[in-house]
C-alpha positions in Angstrom: -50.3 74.6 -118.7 -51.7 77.9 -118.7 -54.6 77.4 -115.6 -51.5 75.8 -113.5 -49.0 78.4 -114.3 -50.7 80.2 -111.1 -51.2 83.2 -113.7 -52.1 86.7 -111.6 -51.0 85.3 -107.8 -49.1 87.1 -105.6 -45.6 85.5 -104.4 -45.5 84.5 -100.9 -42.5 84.1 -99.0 -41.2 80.8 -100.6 -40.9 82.5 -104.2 -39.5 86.0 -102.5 -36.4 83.6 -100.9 -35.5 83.1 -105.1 -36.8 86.4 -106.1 -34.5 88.5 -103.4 -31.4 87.1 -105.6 -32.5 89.0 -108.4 -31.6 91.8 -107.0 -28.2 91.4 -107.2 -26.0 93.6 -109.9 -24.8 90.2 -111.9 -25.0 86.5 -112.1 -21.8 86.4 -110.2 -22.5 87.9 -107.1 -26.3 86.3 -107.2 -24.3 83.0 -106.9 -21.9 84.1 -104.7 -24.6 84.8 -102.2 -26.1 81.6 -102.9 -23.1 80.1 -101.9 -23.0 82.3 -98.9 -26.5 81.0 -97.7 -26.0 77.1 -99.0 -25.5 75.9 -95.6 -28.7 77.1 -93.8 -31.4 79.6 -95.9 -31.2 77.6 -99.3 -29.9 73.9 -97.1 -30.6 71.2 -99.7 -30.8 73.1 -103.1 -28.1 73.0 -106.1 -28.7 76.7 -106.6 -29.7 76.1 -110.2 -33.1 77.1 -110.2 -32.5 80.3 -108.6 -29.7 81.1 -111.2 -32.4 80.5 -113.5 -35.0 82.9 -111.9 -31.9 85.7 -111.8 -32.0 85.3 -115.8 -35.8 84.7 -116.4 -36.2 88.1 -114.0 -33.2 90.3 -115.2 -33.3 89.4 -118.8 -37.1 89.1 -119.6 -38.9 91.1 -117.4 -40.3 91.5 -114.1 -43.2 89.1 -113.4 -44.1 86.5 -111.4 -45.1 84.2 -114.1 -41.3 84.9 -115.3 -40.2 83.7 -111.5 -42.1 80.6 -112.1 -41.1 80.2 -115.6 -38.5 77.1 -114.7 -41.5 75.3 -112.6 -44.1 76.2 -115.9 -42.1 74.8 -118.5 -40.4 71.6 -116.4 -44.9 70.8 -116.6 -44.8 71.2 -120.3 -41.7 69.3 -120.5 -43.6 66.4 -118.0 -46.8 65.9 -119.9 -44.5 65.4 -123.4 -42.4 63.0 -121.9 -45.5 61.1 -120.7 -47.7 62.1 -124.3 -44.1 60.5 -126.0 -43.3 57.7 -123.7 -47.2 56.2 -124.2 -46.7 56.8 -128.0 -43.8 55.0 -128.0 -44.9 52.1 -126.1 -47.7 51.9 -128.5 -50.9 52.8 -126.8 -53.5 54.9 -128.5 -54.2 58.7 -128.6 -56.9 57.6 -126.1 -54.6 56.3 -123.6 -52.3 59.1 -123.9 -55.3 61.0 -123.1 -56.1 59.6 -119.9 -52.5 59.2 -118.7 -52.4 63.2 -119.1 -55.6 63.4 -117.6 -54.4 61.3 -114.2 -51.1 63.5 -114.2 -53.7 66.3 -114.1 -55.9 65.0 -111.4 -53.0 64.9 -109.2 -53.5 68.5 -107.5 -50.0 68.7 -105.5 -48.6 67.9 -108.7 -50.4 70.4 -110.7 -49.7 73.4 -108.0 -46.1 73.0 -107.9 -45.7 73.5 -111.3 -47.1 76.6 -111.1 -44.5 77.7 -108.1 -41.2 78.9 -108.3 -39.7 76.2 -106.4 -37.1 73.4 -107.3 -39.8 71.0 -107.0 -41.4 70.8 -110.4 -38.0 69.3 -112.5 -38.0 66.2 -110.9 -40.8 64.8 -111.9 -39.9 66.3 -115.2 -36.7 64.5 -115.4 -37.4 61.4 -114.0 -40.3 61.0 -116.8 -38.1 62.4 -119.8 -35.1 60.0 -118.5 -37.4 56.7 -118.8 -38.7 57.8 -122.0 -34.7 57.6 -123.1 -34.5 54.3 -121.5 -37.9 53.0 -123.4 -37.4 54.5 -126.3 -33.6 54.1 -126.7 -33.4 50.5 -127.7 -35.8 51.4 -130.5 -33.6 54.4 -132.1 -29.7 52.7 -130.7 -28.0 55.2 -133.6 -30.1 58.3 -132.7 -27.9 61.3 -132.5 -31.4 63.1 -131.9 -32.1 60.6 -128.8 -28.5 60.7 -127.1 -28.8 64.7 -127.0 -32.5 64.1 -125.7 -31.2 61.9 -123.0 -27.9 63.8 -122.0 -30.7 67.6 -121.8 -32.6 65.3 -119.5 -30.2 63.7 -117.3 -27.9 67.4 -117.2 -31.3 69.1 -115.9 -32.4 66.9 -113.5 -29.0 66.2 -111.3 -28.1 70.1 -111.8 -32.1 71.6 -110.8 -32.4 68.9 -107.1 -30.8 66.4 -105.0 -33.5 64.3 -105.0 -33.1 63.2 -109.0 -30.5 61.3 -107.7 -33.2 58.5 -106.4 -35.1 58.7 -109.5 -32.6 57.8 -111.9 -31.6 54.2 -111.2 -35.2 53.6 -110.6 -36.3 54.9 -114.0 -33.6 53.0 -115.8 -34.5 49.4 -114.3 -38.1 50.1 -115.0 -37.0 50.4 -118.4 -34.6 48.2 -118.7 -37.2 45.7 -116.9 -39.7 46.4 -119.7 -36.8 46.0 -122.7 -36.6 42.3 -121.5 -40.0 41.5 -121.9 -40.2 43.3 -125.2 -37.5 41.4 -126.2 -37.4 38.0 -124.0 -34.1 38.9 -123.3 -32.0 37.3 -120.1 -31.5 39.3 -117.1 -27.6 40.5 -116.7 -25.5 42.6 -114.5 -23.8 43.4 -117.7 -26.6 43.9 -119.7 -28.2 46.3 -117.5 -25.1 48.4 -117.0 -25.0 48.6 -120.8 -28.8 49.4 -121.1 -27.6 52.3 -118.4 -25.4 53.9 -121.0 -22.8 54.3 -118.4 -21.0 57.6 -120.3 -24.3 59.3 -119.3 -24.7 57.7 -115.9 -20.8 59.3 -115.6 -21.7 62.7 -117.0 -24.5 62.8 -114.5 -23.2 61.4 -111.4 -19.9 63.7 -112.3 -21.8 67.1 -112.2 -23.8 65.8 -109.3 -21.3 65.4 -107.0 -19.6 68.3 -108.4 -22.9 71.1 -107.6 -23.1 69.4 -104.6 -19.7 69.7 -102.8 -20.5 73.2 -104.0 -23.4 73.7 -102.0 -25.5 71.0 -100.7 -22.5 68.7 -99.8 -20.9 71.4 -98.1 -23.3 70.7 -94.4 -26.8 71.1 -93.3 -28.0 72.7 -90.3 -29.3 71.0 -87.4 -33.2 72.5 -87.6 -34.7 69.9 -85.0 -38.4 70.1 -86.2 -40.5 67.8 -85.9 -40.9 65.6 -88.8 -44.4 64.8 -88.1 -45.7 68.1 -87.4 -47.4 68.8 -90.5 -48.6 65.4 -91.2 -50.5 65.2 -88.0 -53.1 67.4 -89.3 -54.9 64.5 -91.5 -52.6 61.8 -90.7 -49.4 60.4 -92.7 -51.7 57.5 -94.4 -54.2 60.5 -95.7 -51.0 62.6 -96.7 -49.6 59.7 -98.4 -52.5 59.1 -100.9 -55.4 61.8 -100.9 -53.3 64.3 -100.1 -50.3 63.1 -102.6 -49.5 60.0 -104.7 -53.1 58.6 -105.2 -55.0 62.2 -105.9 -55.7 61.1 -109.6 -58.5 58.8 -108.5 -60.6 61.0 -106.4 -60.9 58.6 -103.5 -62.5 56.0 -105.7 -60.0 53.5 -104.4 -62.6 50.5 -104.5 -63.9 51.2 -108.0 -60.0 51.6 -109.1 -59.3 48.2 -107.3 -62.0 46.4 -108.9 -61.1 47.8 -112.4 -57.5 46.7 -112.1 -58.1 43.3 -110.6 -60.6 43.1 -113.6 -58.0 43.8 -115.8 -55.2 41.3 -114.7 -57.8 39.1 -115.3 -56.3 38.9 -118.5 -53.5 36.5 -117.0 -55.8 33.9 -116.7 -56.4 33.6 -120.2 -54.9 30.7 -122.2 -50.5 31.7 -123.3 -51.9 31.5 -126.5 -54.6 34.0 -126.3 -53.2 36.6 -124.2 -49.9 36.5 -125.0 -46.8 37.5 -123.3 -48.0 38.9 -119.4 -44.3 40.0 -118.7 -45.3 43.6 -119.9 -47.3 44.0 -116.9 -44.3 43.5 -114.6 -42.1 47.4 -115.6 -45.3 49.8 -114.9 -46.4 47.8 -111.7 -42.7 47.8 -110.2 -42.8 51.2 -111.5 -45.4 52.0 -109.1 -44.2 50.2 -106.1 -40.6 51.9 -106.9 -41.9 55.1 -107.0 -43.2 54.4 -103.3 -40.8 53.3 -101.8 -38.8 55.6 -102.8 -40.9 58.2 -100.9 -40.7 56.3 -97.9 -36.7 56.7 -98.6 -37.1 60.5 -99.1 -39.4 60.9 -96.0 -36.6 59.0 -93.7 -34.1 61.1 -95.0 -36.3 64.1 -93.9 -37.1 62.2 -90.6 -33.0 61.6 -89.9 -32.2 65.3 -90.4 -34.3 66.4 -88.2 -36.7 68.1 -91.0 -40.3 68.2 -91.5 -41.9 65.2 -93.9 -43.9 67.1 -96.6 -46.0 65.7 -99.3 -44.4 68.0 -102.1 -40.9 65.8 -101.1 -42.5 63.2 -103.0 -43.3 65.0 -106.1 -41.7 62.8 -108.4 -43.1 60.0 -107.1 -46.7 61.3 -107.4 -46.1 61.8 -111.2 -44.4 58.5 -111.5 -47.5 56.6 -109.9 -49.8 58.2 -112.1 -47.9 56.9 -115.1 -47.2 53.9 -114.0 -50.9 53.0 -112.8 -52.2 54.3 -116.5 -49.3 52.2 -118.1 -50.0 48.9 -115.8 -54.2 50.0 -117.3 -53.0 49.9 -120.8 -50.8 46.6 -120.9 -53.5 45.0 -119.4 -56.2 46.2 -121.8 -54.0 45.6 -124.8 -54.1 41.6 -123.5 -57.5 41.6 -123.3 -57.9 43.4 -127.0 -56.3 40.0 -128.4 -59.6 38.1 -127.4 -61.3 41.2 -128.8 -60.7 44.3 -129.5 -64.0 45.4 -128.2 -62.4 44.6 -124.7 -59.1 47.0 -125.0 -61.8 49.9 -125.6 -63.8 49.4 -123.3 -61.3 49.3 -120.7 -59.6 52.3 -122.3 -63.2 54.0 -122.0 -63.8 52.7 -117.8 -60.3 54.1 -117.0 -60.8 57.7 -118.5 -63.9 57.8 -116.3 -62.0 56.7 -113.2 -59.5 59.2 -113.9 -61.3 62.1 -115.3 -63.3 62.9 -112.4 -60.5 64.5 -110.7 -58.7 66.1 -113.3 -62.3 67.8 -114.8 -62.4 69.1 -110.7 -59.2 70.5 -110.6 -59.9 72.0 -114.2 -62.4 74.0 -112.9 -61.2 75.1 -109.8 -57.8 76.8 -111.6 -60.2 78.1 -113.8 -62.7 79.7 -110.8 -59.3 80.7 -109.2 -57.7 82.6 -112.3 -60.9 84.6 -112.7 -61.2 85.5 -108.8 -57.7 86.8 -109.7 -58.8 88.8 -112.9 -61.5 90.4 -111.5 -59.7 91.3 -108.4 -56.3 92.5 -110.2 -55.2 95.5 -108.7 -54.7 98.7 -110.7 -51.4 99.4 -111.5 -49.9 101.3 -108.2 -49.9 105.1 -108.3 -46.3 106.6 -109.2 -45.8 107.8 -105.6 -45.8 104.1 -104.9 -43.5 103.1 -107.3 -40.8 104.7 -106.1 -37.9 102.5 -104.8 -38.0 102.7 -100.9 -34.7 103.8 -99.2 -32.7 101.0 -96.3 -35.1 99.1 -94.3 -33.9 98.6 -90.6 -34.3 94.9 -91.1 -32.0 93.9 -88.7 -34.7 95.4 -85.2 -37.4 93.5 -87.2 -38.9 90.2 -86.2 -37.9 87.1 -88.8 -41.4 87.3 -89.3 -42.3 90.8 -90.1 -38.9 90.8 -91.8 -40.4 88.3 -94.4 -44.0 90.4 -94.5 -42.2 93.4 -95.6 -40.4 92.0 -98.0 -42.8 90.2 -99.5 -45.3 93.0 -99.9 -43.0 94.9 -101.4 -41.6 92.7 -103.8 -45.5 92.5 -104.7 -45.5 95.8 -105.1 -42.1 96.1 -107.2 -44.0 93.7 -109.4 -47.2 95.2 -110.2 -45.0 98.4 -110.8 -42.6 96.8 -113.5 -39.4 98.1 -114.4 -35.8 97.6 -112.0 -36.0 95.1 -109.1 -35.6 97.5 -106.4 -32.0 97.7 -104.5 -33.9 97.3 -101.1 -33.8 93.7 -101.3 -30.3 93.0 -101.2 -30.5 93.8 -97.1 -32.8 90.4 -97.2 -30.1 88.0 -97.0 -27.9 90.0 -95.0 -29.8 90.3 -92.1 -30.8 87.0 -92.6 -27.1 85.4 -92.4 -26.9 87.5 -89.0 -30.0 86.3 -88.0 -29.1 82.6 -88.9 -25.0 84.0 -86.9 -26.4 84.2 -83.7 
């Protein structure tokens, strides 16, 4: 996690909107002026996350790494659940390998979990929730594996909205592959059961409650266009170079042919290959996970919002999963002719997917020592004293946010108190968003 934990980059004006909080004398009033900036500045977020960066900032120290602490360790968090979720389905060490090494070629992915944004906990949660779901039926009397689950469902519906989407989807893919593990009926009742529906009420519960808090409370009419940003390479290039299908490098034929290849296995005799239904939870995992950006783009598109690939973050981990788990099913029905066959198969997907992730490899690593040999010295004393009031109010909105953010860069490289100047910020940016 360390080459995506954007180690040694300045904040930019995103991060300074969490950072400016900080400044406040105590948690209270930092989330009293989160409340106060809900309905337009921060529309759309719990106000968790930033809570979190007023702690991580206050309490551990002044550093960027520490803003983007929440984002670095909801990646850590992702790649276990995923590590755990393939061990417990039974695939190899291999084929945990490769599925960390698709969610590792997907670069949107990969940045935002180095940014101190609410963006990175979804896919976090929505992977660590369908690992409870799998692994659940397996460990029914787990105290261990109710806590696990009620962590993961409490920090995904508390850290963004969007985990709201996730959840059911998770739980039917799961629920989806507990039938054809166990041959099992479909039920209404069954499913709700398989839901755990205490945790599906402890969730929804302090969902709606954060939200009528803040998110609930109204959005602002922006009336952007929702297309403007995907007009620069087109919403079908957004929607898989540029987001859910990053992982294979735009080898999309070679990835086509491999998994028609291996469903190949479903023409083998029943007796031979087995039970096929364990195919069907990773590929509706997949389409799921699609739609459901579709859903989140719309929702964009009603209020009037731009559609951005990092929306869709959760989906792009889920995808890469889900293709890696539809990979292994397959290859474990073709092992049962011979194992020779599962390996192999194993072996062709970690090239498909390796390409990418090797890429991005290098490029955080060409990036992170660009940074370390450009580091700054530490700023002279004359430059670390706290600057006095800033007429904020005669400045632009955009020099507004330049200042600010080059001296919260500043305030950084010097250490030590986060610098009273930045509680103007967010006042002259409710009078800005008054008039």
């Amino acid at each position: 996690m360390g080459l995506h934990a954007s180690l040694g980059r300045p904040i930019w004006i995103d991060e300074f909107t969490h950072f400016a909080y900080a400044a406040e004398p105590t948690t209270r009033e930092a989330w009293s002026l989160f409340l106060a900036t809900a309905d337009n500045i921060q529309h759309g977020q719990t106000g968790i996350y930033i809570i979190l960066n007023y702690w991580t900032l206050n309490y551990l120290g002044l550093d960027a790494t520490l803003l983007r602490l929440p984002s670095i360790l909801s990646g850590v968090f992702l790649f276990s659940s995923a590590i755990m979720l393939f061990r417990v389905l039974g695939f190899s060490v291999l084929w945990q390998i490769v599925v960390v090494a698709a969610l590792t070629g997907q670069h949107l992915l990969m940045y935002l979990l180095g940014e101190a944004r609410p963006y990175a906990p979804i896919p976090a949660a929505s992977a660590g929730l369908l690992l409870y779901y799998v692994a659940r039926p397996q460990h029914p009397e787990s105290w261990g594996m109710l806590l696990f689950g009620i962590f993961t469902a409490v920090f995904g519906t508390t850290m963004h909205v969007y985990f709201a989407v996730y959840w059911p989807v998770v739980c039917l893919v799961a629920y989806v592959h507990h039938r054809a593990v166990t041959h099992e009926a479909f039920s209404l009742r069954s499913l709700i059961r398989f839901a755990n529906p205490g945790l599906v009420a402890l969730g929804a519960g302090l969902y709606l409650l954060l939200g009528a808090l803040t998110w609930l409370r109204g959005q602002p009419n922006l009336g952007l266009d929702p297309f403007e940003w995907l007009r620069q390479q087109g919403p079908l290039a957004n929607f898989t170079n540029y987001s859910h299908t990053q992982f294979l490098d735009g080898s999309y034929a070679i990835a086509a042919i491999f998994t028609a290849a291996a469903m190949g296995a479903l023409l083998l005799p029943a007796g031979l290959r087995g039970s096929a239904a364990r195919l069907q939870a990773p590929a509706l995992l997949v389409l799921l996970s699609l739609l459901l950006s579709v859903l989140i783009g719309w929702i964009s598109y009603m209020a009037d919002y731009w559609i951005l690939p990092r929306q869709w973050v959760g989906s792009i981990a889920l995808v890469a999963i889900g293709v890696v788990w539809f990979w292994a099913e397959a290859a474990r029905l073709w092992a049962r002719l011979t194992p020779l066959l599962g390996w192999a198969l194993c072996g062709i997907a970690a090239l498909i997917v390796s390409s990418q992730a090797l890429n991005i490899i290098g490029v955080r690593l060409a990036e992170l020592r660009t940074r370390l040999a450009e580091a700054p010295a530490v700023p002279p004393p004359e430059a670390c004293e706290p600057p006095g009031a800033l007429d904020l109010a005669n400045m632009s909105n955009e020099d507004r946010n330049a200042v600010m953010v080059d001296l919260a860069n500043r305030n950084i490289a010097c250490g030590g108190p986060i610098w009273v100047v930045f509680r103007g910020y967010y006042t002259s940016q409710l009078a800005y968003w008054a008039r």
